[in-house]
C-alpha positions, 0 to 999 in steps of 0.5 A: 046473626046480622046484628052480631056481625054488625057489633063494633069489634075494634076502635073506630076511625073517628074515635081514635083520631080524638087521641091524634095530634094533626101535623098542621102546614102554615097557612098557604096564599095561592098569590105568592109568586117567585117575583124574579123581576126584584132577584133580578134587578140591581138595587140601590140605596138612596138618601133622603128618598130621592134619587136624581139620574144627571146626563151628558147635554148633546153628546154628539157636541163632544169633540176628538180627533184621532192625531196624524203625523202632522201639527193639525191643531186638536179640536177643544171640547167639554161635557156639559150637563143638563141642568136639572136630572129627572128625580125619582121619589120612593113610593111606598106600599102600606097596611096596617095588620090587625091581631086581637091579643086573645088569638095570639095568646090562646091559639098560636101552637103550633103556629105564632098567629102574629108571625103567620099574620104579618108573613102572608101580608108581607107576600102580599106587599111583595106583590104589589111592589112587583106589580108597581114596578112593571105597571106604575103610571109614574116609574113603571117599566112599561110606562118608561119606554120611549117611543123609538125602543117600542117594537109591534108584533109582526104575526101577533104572536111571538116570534123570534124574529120579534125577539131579535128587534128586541134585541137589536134596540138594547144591544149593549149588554142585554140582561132578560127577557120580561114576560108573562108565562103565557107569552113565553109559552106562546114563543116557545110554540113559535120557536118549535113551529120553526124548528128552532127550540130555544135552550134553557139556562138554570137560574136560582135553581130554576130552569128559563128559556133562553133567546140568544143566551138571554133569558126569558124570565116570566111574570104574572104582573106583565097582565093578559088583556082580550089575549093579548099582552108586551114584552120587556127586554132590560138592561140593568145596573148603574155601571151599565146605564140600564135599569135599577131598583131604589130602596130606602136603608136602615128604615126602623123595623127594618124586617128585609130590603126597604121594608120594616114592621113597627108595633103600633100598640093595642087598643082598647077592644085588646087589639094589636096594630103592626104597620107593614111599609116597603118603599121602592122606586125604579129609574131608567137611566137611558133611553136604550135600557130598555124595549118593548114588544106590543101588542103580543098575541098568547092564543096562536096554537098549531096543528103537527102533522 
């Protein structure tokens, strides 16, 4: 009697799933970040990879005057130029993406092998120019900031009178906030201690604290050391003297802005070569684009009675 109750009445789950088709996803990266820093930043094209920032040569030596009902004689004057602006060579984010021709003949359905490949190296290039924006030695943000626009934490932790010095050293149109999410994290317990939770903006669909209407925009690529990490607050564009992106146009296999794909041909193990490159820069045209918070402390927590 157990043996029949034991006997297999109907199709089983593992059997049946040999007539199942899988809906299969693309392949995921867990590094893809939402990278606003370059949705932010106001990019501009340069000719022959070089981009020269020209100043005034001692602006306080300009003279004018402000004309009373008299015959006083007008002060002469002229801008003078320093000699030679400081010059910022595009730097460039290269790999080279390998793709044997059997793979991408025999196993591209649903998904195009070559197209997946060449997508998450993409991301991953993305990534990396993020990264060298905020952390190159040479034109990183970080790497920018003129000792009279840094600014040390009071409490170590970030507090919003921290925010408010900050903002008192790029005054003149103020765009965002630069942070790793644990900082923002950490200032918004800071704000909440205090009473003061600070209102959110909707940007790109997406919700960001704000301070003082400025928003708070995170970052993983703004790195945590031993609990500790910075702040930026930027000013952007051209017109505004503050902070731009540089990029290299009408590139050969341009795929997206200054960067391109271009086939490198196969070899003869029938493996296919595709350069990926992207080449950006990023200059600070004054001084006073933008501060730094130092020394910023992630790890304050607080007990609410």
């Amino acid at each position: 009697m157990a043996e029949n109750q034991q006997n297999q009445t109907a199709l089983g789950n593992v059997a049946a799933r040999t007539l199942a088709n899988a809906t299969k996803t693309v392949p995921m990266l867990s590094t893809i970040s939402p990278r606003w820093l370059v949705h932010l930043m106001h990019w501009l094209p340069v000719e022959a990879g070089i981009y020269r920032v020209n100043k005034a040569k001692d602006p306080s030596a300009i003279e004018v005057d402000c004309s009373a009902k008299d015959e006083r004689e007008l002060p002469a004057t002229f801008v003078d130029y320093e000699e030679w602006g400081r010059e910022y060579v595009l730097n460039a984010v290269n790999t080279v993406v390998d793709v044997h021709t059997r793979v991408s003949d025999l196993y591209s359905s649903p998904h195009n092998q070559i197209k997946e490949q060449l997508r998450l190296t993409i991301e991953v290039v993305k990534e990396r120019q993020e990264s060298e924006l905020i952390n190159n030695k040479e034109y990183g943000l970080l790497n920018n900031v003129v000792d009279s626009q840094k600014v040390k934490s009071r409490t170590g932790a970030p507090t919003p009178d921290d925010l408010d010095e900050l903002l008192a050293k790029v005054w003149k149109e103020p765009a965002f906030f630069l942070a790793h999410p644990k900082a923002i994290a950490a200032f918004g317990r800071e704000c909440t201690r205090r009473g003061v939770p600070p209102p959110t903006v909707s940007l790109f669909g997406t919700q960001f604290l704000t301070w003082r209407g400025v928003p708070l925009i995170p970052t993983d690529k703004l790195r945590v050391t031993n609990g500790k990490t910075n702040i930026l607050l930027l000013r952007v564009g051209e017109s505004r003297q503050g902070v731009v992106g540089l990029y290299q146009p009408n590139l050969p296999g341009q795929q997206t802005m200054g960067l391109s794909v271009r086939f490198m041909g196969i070899n003869h193990k029938a493996i296919a070569s595709y350069l990926v490159s992207l080449y950006c820069s990023l200059a600070v045209l004054t001084d006073d684009a933008i501060a730094v918070l130092e020394n910023v402390s992630v790890g304050n927590y607080y007990d609410y009675k």
